[in-house]
SERO-4910 file (N, C-alpha, C, O; in steps of 0.05 Angstrom, whole numbers):
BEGIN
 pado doro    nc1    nc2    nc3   cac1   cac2   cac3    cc1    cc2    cc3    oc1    oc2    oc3
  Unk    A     17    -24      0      0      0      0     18     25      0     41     25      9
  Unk    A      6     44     -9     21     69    -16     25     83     15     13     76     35
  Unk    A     44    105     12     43    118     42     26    133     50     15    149     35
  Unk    A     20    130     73     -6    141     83      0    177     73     21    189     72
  Unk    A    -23    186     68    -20    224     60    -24    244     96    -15    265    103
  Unk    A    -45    217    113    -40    234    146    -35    209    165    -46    187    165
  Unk    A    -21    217    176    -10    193    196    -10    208    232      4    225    243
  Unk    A    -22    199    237    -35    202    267    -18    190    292    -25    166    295
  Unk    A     -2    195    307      7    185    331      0    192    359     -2    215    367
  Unk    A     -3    176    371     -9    183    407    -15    205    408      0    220    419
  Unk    A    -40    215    397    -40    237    395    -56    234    421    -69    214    426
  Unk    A    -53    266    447    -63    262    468    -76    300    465    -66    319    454
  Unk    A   -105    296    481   -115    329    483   -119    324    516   -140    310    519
  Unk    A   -109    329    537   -125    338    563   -130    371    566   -111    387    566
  Unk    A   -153    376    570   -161    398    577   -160    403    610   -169    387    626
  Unk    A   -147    432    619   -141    422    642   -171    439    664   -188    455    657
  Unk    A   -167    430    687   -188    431    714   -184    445    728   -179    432    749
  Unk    A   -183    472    734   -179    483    755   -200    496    777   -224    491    777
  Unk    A   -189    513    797   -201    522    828   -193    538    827   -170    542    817
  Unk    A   -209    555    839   -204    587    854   -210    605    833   -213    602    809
  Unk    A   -211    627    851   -221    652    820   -196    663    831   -191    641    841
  Unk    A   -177    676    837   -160    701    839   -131    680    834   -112    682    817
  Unk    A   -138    658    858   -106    642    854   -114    615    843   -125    599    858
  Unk    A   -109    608    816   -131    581    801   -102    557    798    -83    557    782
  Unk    A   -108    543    815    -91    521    804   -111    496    794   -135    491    795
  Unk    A    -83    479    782    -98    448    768   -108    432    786    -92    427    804
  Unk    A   -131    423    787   -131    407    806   -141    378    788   -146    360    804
  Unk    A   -143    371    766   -148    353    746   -147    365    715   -139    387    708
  Unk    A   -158    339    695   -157    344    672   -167    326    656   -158    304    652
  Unk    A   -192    338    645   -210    324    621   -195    307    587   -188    317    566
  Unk    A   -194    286    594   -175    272    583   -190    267    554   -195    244    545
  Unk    A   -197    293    541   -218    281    517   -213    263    496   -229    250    483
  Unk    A   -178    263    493   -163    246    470   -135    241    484   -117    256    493
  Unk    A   -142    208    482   -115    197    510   -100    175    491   -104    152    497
  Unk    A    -82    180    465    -60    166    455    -77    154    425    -68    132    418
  Unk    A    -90    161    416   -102    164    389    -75    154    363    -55    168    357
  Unk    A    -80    136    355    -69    130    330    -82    117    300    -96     97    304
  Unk    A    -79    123    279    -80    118    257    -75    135    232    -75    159    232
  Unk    A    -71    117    207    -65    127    179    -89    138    151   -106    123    142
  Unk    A    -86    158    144   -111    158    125    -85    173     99    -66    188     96
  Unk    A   -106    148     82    -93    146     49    -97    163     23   -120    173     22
  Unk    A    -84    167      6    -95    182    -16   -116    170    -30   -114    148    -41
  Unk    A   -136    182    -29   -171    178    -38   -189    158    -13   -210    144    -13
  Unk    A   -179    162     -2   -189    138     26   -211    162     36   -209    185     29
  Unk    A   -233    148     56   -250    159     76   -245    142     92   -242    118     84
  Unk    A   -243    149    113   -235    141    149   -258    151    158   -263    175    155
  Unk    A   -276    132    170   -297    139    182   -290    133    214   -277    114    222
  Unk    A   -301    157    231   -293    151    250   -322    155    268   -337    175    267
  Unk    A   -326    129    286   -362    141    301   -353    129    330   -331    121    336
  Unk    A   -374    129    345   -376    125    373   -390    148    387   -385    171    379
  Unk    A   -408    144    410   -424    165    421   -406    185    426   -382    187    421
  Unk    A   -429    205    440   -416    230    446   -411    237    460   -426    238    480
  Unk    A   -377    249    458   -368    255    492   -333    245    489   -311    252    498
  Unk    A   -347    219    467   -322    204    458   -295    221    446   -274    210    452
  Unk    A   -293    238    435   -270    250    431   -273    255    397   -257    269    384
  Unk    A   -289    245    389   -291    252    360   -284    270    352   -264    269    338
  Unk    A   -295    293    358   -293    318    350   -275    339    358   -274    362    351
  Unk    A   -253    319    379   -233    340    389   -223    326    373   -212    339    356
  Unk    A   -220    299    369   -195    299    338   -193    303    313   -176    296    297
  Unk    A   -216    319    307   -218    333    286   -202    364    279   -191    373    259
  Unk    A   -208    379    315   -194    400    315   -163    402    317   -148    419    307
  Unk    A   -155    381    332   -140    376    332   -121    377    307   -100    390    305
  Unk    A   -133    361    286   -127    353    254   -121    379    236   -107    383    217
  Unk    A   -140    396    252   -145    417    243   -131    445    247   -135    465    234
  Unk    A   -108    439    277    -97    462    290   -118    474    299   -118    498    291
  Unk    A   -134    470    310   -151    491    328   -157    489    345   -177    500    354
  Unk    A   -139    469    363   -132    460    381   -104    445    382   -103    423    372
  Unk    A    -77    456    397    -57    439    404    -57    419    414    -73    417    432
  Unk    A    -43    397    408    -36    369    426    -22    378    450     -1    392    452
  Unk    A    -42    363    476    -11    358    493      9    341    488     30    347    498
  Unk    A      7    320    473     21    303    458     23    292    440      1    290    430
  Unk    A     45    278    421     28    265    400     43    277    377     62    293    379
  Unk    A     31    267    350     42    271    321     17    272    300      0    256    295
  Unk    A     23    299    289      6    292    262     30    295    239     43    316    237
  Unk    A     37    268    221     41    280    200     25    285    174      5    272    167
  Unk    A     34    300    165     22    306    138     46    305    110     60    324    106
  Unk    A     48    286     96     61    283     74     92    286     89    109    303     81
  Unk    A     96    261    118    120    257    128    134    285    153    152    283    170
  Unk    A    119    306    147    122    326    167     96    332    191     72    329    191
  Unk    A    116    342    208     98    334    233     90    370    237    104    389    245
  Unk    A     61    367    227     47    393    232     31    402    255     19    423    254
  Unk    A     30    383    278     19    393    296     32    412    314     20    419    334
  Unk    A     60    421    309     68    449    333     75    471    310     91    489    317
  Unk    A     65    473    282     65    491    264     49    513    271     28    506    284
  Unk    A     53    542    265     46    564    263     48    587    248     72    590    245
  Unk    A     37    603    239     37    628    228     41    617    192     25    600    182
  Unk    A     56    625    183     61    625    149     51    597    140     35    591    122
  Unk    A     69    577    162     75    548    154     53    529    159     51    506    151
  Unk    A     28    545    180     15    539    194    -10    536    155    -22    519    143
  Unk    A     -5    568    151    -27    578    136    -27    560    108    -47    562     94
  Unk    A     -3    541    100     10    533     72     -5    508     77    -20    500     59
  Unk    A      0    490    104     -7    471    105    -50    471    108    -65    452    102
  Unk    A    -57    491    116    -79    487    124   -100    499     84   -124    505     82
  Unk    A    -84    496     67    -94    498     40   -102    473     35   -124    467     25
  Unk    A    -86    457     40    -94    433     35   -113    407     60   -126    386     56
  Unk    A   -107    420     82   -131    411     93   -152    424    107   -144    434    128
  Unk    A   -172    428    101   -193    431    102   -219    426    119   -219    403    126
  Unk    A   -239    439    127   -268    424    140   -282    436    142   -282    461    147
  Unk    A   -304    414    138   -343    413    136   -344    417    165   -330    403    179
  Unk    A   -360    437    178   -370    433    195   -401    413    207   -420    407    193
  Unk    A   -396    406    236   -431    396    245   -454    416    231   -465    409    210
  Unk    A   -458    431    239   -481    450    239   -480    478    218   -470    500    218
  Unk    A   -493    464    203   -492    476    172   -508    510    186   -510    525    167
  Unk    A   -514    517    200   -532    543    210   -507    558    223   -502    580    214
  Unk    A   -490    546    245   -481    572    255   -447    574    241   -432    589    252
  Unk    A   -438    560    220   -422    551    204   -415    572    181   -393    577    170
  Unk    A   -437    583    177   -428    609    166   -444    638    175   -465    643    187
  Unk    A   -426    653    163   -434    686    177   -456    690    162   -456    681    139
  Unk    A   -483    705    174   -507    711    178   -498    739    162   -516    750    150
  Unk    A   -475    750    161   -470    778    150   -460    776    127   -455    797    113
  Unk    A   -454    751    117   -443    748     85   -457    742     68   -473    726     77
  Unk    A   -460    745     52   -464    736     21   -450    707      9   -426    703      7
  Unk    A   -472    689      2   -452    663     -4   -425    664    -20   -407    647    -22
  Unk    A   -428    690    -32   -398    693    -58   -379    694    -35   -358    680    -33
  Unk    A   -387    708    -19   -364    725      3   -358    702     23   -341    711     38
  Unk    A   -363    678     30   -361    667     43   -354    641     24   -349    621     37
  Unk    A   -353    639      1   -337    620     -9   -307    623    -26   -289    607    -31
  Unk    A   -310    658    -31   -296    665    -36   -273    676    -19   -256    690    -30
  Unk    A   -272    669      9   -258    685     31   -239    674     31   -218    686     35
  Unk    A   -240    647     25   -207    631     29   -192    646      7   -169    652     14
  Unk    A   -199    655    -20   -185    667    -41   -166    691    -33   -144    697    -42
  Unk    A   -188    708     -8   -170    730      5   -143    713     13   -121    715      2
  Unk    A   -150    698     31   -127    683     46   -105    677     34    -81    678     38
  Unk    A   -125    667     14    -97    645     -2    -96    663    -36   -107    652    -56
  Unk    A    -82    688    -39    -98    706    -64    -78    680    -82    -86    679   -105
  Unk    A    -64    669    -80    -43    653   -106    -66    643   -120    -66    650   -143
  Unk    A    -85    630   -113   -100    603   -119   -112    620   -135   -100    615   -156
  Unk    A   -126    634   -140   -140    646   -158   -140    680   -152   -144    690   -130
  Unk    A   -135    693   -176   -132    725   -190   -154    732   -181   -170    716   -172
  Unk    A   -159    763   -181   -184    771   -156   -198    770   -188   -218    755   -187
  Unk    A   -195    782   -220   -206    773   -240   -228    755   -236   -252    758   -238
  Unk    A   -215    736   -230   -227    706   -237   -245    684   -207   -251    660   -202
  Unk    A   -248    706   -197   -256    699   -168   -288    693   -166   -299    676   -152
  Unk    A   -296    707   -178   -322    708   -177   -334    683   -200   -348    665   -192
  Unk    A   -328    687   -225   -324    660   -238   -324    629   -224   -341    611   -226
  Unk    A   -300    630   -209   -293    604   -191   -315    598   -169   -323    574   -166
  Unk    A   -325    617   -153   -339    615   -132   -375    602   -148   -392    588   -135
  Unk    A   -379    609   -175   -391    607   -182   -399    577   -194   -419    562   -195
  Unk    A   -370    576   -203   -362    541   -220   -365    521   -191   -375    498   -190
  Unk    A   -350    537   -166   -361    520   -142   -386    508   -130   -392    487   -119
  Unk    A   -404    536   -137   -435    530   -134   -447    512   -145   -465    500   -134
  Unk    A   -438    505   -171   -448    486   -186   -445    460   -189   -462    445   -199
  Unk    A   -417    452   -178   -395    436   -168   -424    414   -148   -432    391   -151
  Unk    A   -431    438   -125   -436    434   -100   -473    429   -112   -491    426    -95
  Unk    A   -478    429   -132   -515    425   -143   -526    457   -129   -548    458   -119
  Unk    A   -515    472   -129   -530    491   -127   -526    518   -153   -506    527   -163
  Unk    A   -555    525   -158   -548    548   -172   -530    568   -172   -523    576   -150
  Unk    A   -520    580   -196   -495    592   -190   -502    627   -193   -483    643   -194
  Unk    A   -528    635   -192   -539    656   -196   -548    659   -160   -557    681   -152
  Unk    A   -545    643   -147   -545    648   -111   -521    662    -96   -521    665    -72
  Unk    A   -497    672   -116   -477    676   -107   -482    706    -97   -462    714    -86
  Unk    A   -502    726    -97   -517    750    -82   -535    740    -50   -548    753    -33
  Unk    A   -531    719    -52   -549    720    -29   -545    712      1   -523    701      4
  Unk    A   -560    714     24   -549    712     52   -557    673     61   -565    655     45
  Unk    A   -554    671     79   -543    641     92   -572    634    100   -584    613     97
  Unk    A   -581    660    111   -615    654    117   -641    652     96   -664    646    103
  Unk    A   -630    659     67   -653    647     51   -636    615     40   -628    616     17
  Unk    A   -632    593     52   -623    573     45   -635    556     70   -638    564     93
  Unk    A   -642    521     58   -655    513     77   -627    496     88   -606    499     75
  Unk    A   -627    481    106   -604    468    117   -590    452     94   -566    454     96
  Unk    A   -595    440     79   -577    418     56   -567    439     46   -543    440     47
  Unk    A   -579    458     37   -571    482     12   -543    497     41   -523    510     37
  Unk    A   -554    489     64   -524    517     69   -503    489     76   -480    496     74
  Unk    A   -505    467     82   -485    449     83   -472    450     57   -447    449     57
  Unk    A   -483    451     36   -475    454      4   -458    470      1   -437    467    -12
  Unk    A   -467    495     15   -446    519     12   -419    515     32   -399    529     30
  Unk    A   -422    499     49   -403    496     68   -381    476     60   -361    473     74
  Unk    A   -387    459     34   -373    439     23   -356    459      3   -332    458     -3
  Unk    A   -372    476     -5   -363    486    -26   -334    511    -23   -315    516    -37
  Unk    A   -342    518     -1   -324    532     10   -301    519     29   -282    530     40
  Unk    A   -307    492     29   -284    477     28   -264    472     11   -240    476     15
  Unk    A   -275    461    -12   -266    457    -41   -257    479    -44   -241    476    -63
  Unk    A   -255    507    -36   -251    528    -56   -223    511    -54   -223    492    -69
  Unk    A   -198    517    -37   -177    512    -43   -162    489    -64   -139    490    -70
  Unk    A   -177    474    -70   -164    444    -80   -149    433    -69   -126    429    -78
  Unk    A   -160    418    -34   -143    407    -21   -152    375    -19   -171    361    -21
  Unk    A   -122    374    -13   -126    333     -3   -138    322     11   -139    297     13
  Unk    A   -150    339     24   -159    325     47   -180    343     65   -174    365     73
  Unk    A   -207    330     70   -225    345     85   -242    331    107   -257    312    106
  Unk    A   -233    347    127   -246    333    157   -276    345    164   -287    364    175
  Unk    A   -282    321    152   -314    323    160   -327    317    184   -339    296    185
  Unk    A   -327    333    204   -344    335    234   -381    326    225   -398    343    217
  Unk    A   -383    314    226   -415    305    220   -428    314    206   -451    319    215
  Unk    A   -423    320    186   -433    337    169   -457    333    165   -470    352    158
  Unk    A   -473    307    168   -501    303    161   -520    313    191   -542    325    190
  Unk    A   -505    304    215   -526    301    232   -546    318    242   -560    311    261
  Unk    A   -551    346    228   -564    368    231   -578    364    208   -588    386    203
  Unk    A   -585    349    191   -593    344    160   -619    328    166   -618    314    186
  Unk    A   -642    326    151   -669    307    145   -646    288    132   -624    292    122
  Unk    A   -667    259    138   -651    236    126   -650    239     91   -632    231     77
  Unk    A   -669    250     84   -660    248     52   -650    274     40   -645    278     16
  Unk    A   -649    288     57   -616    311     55   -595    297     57   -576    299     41
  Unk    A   -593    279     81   -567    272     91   -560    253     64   -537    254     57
  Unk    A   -577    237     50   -574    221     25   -563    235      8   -545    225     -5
  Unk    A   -571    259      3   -558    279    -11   -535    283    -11   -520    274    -28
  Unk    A   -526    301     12   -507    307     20   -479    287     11   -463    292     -7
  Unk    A   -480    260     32   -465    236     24   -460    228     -3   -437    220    -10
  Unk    A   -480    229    -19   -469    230    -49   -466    253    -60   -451    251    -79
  Unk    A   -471    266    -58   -450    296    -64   -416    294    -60   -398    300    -75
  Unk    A   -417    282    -33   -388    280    -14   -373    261    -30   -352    270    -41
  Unk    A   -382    221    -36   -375    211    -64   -369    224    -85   -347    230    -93
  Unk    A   -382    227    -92   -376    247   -122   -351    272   -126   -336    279   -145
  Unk    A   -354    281   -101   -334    296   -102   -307    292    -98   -289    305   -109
  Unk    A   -303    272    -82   -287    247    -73   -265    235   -104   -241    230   -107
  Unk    A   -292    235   -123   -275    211   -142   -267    239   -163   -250    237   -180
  Unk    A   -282    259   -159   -267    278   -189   -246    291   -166   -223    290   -175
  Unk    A   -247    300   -146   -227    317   -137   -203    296   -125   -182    305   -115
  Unk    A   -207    264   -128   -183    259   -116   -185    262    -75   -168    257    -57
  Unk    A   -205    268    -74   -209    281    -42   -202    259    -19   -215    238    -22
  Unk    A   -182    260      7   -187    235     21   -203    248     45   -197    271     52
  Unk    A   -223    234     56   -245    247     76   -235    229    106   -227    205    105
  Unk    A   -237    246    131   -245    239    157   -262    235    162   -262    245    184
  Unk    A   -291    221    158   -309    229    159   -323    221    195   -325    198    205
  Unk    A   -325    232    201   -337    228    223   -365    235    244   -370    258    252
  Unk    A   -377    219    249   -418    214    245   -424    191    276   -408    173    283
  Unk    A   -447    198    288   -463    180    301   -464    158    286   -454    136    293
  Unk    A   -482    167    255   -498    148    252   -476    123    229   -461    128    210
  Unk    A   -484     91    244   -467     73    227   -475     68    205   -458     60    190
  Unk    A   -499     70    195   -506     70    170   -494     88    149   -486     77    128
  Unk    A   -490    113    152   -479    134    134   -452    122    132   -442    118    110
  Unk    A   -439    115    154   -409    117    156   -403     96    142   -383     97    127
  Unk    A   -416     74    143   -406     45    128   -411     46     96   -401     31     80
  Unk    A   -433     70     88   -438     75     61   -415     90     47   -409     83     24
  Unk    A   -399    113     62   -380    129     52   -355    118     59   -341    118     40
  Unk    A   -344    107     81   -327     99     90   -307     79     73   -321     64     60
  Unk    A   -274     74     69   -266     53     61   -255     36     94   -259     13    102
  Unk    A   -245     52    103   -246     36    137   -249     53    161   -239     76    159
  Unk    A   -262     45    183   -276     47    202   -263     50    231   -254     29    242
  Unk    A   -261     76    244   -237     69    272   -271     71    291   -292     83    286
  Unk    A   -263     53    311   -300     60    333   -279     64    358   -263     47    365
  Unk    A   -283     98    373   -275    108    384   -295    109    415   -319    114    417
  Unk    A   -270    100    440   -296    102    468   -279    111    485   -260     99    495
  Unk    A   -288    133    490   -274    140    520   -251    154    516   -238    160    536
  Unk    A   -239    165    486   -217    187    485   -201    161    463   -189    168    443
  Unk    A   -204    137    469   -178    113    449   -202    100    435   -224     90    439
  Unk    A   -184    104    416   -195     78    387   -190     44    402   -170     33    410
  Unk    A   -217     36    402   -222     10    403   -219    -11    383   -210    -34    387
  Unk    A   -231      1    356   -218    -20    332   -224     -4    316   -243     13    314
  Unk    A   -193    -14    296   -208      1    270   -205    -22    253   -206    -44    264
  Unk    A   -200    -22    221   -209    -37    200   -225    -34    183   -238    -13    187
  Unk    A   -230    -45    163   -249    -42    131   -271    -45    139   -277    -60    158
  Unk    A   -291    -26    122   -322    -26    131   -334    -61    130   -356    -63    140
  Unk    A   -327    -77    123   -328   -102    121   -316   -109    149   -330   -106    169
  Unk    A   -299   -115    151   -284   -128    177   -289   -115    210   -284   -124    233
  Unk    A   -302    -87    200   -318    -72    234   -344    -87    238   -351   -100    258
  Unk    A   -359    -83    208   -384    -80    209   -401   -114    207   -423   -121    215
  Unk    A   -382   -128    195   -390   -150    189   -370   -181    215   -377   -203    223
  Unk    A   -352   -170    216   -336   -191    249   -323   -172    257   -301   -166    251
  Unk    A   -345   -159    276   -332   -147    303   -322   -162    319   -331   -184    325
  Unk    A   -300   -151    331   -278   -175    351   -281   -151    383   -276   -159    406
  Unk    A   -287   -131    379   -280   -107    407   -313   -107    420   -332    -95    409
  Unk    A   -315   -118    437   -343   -124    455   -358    -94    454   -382    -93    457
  Unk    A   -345    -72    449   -364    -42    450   -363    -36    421   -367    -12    416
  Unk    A   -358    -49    403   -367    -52    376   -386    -68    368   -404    -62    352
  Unk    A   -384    -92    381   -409   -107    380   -436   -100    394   -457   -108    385
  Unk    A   -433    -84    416   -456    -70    420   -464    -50    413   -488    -47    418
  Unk    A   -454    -31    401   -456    -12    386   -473    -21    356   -492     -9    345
  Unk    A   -464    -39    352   -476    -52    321   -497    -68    329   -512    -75    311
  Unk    A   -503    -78    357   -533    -91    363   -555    -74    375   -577    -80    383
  Unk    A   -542    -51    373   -560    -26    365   -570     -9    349   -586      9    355
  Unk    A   -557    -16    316   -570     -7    302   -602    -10    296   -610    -32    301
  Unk    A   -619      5    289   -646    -13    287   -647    -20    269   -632     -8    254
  Unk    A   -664    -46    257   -674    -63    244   -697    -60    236   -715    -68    251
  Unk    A   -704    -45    208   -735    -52    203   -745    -79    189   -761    -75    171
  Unk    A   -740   -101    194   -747   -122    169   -752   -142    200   -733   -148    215
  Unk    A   -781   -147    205   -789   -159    224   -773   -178    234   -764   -181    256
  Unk    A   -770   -198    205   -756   -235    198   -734   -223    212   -731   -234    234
  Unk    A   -716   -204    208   -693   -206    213   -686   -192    246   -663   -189    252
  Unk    A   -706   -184    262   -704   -175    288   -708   -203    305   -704   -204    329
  Unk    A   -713   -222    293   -721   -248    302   -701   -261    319   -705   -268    343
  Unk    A   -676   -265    305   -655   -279    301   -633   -257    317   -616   -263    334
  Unk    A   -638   -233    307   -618   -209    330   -616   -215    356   -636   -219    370
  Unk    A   -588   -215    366   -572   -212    388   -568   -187    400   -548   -175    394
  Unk    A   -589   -172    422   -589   -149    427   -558   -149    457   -559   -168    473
  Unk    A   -546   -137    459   -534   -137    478   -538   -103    489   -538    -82    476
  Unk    A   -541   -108    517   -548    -79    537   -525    -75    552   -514    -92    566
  Unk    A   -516    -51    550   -496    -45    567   -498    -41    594   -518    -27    598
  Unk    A   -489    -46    611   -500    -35    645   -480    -13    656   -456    -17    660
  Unk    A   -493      8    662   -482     30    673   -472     49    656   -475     41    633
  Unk    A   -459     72    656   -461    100    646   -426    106    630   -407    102    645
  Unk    A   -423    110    619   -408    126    615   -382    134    634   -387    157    641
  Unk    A   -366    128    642   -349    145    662   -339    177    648   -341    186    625
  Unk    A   -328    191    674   -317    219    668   -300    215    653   -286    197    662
  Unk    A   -292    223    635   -262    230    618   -242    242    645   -218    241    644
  Unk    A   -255    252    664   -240    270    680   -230    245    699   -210    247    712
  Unk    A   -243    226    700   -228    206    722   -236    176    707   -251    161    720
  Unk    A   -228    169    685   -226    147    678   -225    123    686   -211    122    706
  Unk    A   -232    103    680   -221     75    692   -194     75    685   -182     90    669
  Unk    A   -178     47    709   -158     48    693   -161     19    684   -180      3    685
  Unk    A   -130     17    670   -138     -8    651   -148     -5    618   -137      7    600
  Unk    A   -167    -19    618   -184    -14    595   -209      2    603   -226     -6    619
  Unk    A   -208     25    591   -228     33    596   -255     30    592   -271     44    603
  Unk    A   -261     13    579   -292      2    572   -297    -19    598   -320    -20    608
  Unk    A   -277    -34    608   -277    -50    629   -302    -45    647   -317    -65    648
  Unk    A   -311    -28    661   -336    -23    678   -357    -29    664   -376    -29    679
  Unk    A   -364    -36    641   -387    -40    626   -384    -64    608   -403    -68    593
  Unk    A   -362    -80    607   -364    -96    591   -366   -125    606   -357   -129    629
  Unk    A   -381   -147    589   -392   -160    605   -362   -183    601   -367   -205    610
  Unk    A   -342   -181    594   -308   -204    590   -292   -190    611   -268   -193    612
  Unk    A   -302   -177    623   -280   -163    633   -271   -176    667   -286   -184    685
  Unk    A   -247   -174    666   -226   -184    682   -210   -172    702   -210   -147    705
  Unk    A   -193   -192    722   -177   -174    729   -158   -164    711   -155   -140    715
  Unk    A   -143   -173    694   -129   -168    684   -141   -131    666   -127   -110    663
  Unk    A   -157   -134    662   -172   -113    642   -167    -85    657   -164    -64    644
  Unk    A   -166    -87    687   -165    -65    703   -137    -67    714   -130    -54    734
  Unk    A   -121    -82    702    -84    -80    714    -62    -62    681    -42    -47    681
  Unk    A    -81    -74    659    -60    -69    645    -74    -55    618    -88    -72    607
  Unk    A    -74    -35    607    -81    -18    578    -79    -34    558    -57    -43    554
  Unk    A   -102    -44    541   -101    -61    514    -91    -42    489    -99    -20    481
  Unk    A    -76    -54    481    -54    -42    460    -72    -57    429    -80    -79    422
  Unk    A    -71    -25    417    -91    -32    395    -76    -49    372    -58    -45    355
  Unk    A    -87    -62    376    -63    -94    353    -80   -112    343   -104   -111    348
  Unk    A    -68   -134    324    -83   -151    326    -92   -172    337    -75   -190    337
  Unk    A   -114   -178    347   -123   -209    371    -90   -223    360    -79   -220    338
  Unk    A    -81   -240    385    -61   -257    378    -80   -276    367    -74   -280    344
  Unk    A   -102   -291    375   -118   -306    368   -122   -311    330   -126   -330    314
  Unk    A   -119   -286    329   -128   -283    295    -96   -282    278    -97   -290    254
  Unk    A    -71   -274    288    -52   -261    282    -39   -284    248    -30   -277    226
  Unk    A    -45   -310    256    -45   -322    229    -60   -337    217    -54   -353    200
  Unk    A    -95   -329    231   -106   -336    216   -119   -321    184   -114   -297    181
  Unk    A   -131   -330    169   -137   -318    145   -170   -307    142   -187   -316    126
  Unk    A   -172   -292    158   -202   -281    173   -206   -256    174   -193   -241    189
  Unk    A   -225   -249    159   -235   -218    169   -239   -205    195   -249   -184    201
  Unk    A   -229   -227    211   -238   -220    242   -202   -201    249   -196   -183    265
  Unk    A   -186   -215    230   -159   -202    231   -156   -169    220   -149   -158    199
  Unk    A   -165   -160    244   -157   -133    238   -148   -119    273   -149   -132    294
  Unk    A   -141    -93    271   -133    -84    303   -153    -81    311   -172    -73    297
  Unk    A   -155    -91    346   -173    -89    363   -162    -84    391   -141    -93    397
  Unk    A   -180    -66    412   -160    -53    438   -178    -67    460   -197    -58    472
  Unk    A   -166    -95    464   -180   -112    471   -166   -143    476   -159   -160    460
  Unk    A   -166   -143    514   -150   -170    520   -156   -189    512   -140   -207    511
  Unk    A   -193   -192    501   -200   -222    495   -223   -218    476   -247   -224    478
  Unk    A   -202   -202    450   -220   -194    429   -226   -224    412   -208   -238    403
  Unk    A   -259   -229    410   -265   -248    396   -292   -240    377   -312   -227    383
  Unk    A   -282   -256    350   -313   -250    330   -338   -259    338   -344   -282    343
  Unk    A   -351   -241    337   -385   -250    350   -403   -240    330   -401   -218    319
  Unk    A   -425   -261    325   -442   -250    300   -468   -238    314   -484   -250    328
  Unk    A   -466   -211    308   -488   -189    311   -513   -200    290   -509   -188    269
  Unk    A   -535   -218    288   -547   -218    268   -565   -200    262   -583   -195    278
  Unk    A   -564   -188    240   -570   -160    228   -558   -138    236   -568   -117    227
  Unk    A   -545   -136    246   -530   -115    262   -525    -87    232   -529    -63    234
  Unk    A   -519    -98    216   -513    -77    195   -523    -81    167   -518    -65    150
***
């Protein structure tokens, strides 16, 4: 396989805790992203899901510089851009890019769609002649299925698909490699969000585009996705090909996660293996130790609460010739059939 275009290491975010108003010291720290790793490829989508709270979305900003690591590595085409700033900061961030969640407060209420797709052009004036600006913003509109005679108008005569549209589009302005998509659907009607997703395809195979994509919902993600990281508690639990997550889950909070999708086809709720989780969520601020899913998982051990599962592959699977062989963060990762699960 070719070399990865972003390569992700230990990447760590704690946000820190403090006391007092005049004299404020640390007294803890919200551990939203605790040693995060993986690779995303030229034309690849990396779908990344797991509830909320999970860290999703701080490793987006992260990806993004809009938030520093306390620790950790991003590279980007072999250079490590996460302690970049100012010029070097602004060169690298042409080429990556992002969709925001919430297509409404995503763009300014005081612009004009030209002016807000055309803003990166200020930024970046090389990419296109102020001539030819208006032109481009326009060829973008159309790019994105929207009329290109909307380029006079404000954010509030557009219904939600139409301003996510514009929010893709003003991604694209630059012609970058790569675009981190924070949920882009989940503020969307389901047959917007159908929209949207093939819009995102499409754009994918003419621009060359590799996507983060990252969503609640497992249905969308396994449609756009080429492989799948399921993120709990700040660490990736497993990742792998939308086939090998979705179809032999080996990480026990993947398998419940997927015996929660719903099922409309009666015959096939028959035969489903519902598994219930017991109890909540812990704080990011005071974690289990161990494995962190450990309080809720029904394999869990002493061992689970002595020692951190290192995301690898099951030794169990390590030579066998099985889709169950992929990384999992998990002492006694085994394939279990979710029936219908996906």
């Amino acid at each position: 396989m070719a070399e990865p275009i972003l390569q992700v290491r230990n990447l760590v975010k704690h946000f820190p805790l403090t006391s007092g108003i005049l004299f404020k010291r640390q007294v803890g720290a919200v551990q939203a992203v605790d040693g995060v790793s993986f690779d995303l490829y030229q034309g690849e989508t990396l779908g990344i899901v797991g509830e909320s709270g999970c860290g999703k979305s701080t490793v987006a900003k992260l990806l993004m510089n809009l938030e520093k690591p306390t620790r950790g590595e991003i590279f980007y085409k072999g250079e490590d851009i996460s302690r970049l700033s100012g010029r070097a900061l602004k060169a690298v961030r042409r080429n990556i890019q992002m969709v925001f969640q919430d297509p409404y407060t995503s763009l300014n209420p005081r612009m004009t769609v030209g002016d807000i797709i055309g803003e990166p052009f200020d930024i970046h004036p090389e990419v296109a002649p102020k001539g030819e600006r208006r032109k481009k913003v326009q060829d973008l509109l159309d790019v994105v299925g929207l009329n290109p005679e909307y380029i006079n108008r404000y954010p509030h005569q557009f219904s939600g698909g139409q301003r996510q549209r514009i929010g893709i589009a003003r991604g694209l302005a630059l012609n970058p490699e790569i675009i981190i998509c924070d949920e882009p659907v989940s503020a969307l009607d389901v047959s917007i969000q159908a929209q949207v997703v093939n819009l995102m395809g499409r754009l994918q195979e003419e621009f060359t585009l590799s996507y983060v994509f990252i969503a609640h919902d497992l249905s969308v993600v396994r449609h756009i996705s080429d492989r799948v990281g399921v993120m709990y508690l700040g660490k990736m639990a497993e990742i792998g090909t939308d086939t090998e997550i979705y179809d032999h889950p080996t990480h026990p909070y993947t398998q419940a996660l997927l015996s929660a999708v719903p099922q409309p086809d009666p015959e096939g709720r028959e035969g489903r293996q519902r598994i219930l989780l017991s109890g909540d969520v812990p704080s990011p601020a005071n974690p289990p130790s161990g494995c962190r899913f450990r309080t809720r998982c029904w394999k869990a051990e002493a061992k689970c609460a002595e020692e951190v599962p290192v995301l690898a592959v099951p030794e169990v699977y390590q030579d066998a010739d099985s889709p169950a062989r992929h990384e999992s963060a998990c002492h006694f990762a085994e394939e279990r059939d979710i029936v219908g699960a996906a």
